[in-house]
N, C-alpha and C positions, 0 to 999 in steps of 0.2 A: 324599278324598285324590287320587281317580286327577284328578278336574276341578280340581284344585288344580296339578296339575303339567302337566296338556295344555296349561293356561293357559300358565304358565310357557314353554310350546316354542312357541305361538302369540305369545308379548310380545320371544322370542327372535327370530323368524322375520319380527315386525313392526318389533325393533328392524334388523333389516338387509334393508328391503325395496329391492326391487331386484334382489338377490344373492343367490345360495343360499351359504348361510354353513353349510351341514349337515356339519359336519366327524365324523369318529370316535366322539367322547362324544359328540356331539348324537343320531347315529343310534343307538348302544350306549344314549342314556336311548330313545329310540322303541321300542327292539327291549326293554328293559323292562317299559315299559309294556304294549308287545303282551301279553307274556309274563304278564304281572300279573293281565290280561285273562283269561286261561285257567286263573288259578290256582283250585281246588275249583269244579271242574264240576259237583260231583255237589250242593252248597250254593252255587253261585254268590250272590251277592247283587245286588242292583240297581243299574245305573249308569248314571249320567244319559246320556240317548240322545244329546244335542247331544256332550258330550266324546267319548263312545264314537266317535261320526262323525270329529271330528275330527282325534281320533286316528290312525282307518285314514287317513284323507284326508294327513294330514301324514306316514303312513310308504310311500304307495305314489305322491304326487305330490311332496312337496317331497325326502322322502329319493332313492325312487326314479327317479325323475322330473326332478329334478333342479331344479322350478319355481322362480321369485325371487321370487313374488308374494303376500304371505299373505294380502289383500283377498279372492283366490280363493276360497281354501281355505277362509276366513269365510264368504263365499257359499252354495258346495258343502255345506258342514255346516249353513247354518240351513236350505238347501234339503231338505236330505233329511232333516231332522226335520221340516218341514214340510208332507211325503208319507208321514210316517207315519199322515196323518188322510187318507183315503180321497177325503173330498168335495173335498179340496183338488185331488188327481188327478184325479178324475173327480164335476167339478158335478155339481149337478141340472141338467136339461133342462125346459121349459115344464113336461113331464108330471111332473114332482119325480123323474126317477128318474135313478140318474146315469147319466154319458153321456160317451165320452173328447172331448177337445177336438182340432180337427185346425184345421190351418192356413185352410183356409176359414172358421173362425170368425172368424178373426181379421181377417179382410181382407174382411170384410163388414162394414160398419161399426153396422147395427141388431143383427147377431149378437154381436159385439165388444162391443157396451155391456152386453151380458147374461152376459158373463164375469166384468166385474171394474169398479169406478169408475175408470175415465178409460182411456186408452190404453195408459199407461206400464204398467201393471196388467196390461192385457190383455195385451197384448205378453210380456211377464215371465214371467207365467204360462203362456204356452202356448211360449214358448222354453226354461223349465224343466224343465216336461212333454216336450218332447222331447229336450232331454237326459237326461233321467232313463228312459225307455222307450230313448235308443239306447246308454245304459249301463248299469244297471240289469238292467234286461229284455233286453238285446239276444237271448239266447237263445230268445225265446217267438214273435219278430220272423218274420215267413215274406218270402218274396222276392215283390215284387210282381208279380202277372199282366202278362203282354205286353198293349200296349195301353192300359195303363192311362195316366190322365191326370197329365200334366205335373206336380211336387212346388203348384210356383208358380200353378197356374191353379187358377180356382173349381172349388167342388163340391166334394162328399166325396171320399176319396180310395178309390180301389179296397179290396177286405176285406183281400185279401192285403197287405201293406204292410213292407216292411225299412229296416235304419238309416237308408240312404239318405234314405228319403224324411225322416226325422225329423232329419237332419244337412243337409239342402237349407234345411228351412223354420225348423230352431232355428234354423241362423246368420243366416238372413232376419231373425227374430223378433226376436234380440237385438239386432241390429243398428236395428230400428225404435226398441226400448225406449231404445236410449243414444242417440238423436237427441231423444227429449222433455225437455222442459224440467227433468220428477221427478227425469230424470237424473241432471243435474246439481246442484238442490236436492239431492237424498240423496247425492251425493259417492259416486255408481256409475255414472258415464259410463265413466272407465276399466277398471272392470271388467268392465261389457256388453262392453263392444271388444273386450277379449282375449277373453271367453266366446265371442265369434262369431267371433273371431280364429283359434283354438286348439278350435274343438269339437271337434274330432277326438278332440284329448289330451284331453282333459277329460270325453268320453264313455271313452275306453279305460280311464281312472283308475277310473272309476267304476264298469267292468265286472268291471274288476281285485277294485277293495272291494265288489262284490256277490259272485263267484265265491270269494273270498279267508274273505271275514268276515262277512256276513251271512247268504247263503241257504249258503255253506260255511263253511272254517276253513282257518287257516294249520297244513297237515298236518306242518311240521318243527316248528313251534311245539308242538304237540299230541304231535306223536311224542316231543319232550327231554321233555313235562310227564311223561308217562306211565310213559317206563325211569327218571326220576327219584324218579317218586312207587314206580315196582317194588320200587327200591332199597328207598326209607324201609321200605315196609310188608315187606319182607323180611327187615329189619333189628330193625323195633320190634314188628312186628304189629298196627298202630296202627288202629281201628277207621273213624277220617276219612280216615287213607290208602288206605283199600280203597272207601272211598265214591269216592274223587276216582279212585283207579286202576279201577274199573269205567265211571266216565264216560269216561274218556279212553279205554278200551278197546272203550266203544261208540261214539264219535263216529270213530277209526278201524275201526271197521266187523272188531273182532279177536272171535276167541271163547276161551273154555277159562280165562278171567282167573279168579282166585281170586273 
């Protein structure tokens, strides 16, 4: 049900692209569905990872954010189901073991062919990879050592390493990927463009929906779930509501719950 109506806000959002058309009910069903998202913590059930993305993607970029573009948002969400497989993050290296990709890869063009088939590929993949470390992970990110070498020039890049440098070579990156031909064939030139346009926002978005919703939680969201579910089991003594009101009372970090 829930991938049934994300749909529904993504064919809304495509039928007015261009525009952010997110008016009052548009945000009032996102904030729903957030909400829907958190309901029985304690038995959650399983949701398809692509909608789940989605989802946050469309309440923290197009609601919040205010974006006109849903081609993005499509992007952004098959991207980050597609870093939930590790290897895809971090190939194997000649020695099978994985290994992160840095913009030197890429711009060496015998190193490049052992990323991915053809350029456009490469390109993609290592402009994704850095947006996704300088939103994602930005937290884990340290400040580069004095000294260190230029984002743009060969060689690895120093150990120390921050957004910076990952926001210099993705919009480099993406900006190669939407000049190849694939581009165009896949009818994602325009959206490479704004991707290397706009990384900034599109890395901040993203740091927002890791801090937010995946490695945390939307703590107003979770705080109504919790004095809501108080209620119930105050009221019923109902043995599910004390499952879901112990969840909610651990993931706000409270003690002394029933």
């Amino acid at each position: 049900m829930l991938e049934e109506r994300v749909l529904e806000l993504k064919q809304f959002i495509a039928a007015n692209d261009g525009r952010n058309a997110a008016d009052r009910g548009f945000a009032r069903a996102v904030d729903d569905l957030v909400a829907a998202f958190y309901d029985g913590m304690g038995h959650i059930g399983a949701f398809p990872s692509r909608a789940v993305f989605d989802l946050f993607l469309i309440k923290v970029l197009y609601v919040e954010r205010r974006s006109a573009h849903g081609d993005v948002i499509d992007y952004l969400g098959e991207m980050l189901e597609s870093f939930l497989y590790a290897h895809r993050l971090f190939p194997a290296g000649e020695d099978g073991k994985p290994r992160r990709v840095y913009f030197s890869d890429v711009i060496d063009g015998e190193r490049r062919a052992e990323l991915a088939d053809g350029d456009y590929e490469a390109y993609k993949l290592y402009a994704d990879s850095a947006l996704f470390f300088a939103g994602v992970f930005r937290r884990s990110l340290t400040r580069r050592r004095a000294g260190g070498r230029s984002p743009l020039r060969r060689g690895a890049p120093p150990q120390g390493i921050d957004a910076s440098y990952y926001i210099t070579t993705g919009k480099a990156s993406y900006r190669m990927a939407s000049q190849q031909e694939e581009a165009e064939r896949t009818r994602r030139r325009d959206t490479l463009e704004r991707l290397a346009e706009f990384f900034e926002v599109y890395a901040a978005a993203l740091h927002e929906v890791s801090e937010r919703y995946i490695v945390g939680v939307d703590r107003q969201v979770v705080t109504d779930k919790f004095l809501d579910t108080l209620n119930r089991y105050r009221a019923s003594g109902d043995a599910e509501a004390l499952i879901d009101l112990r969840a909610y009372a651990s993931t706000l970090g409270l003690r002394d719950t029933p």
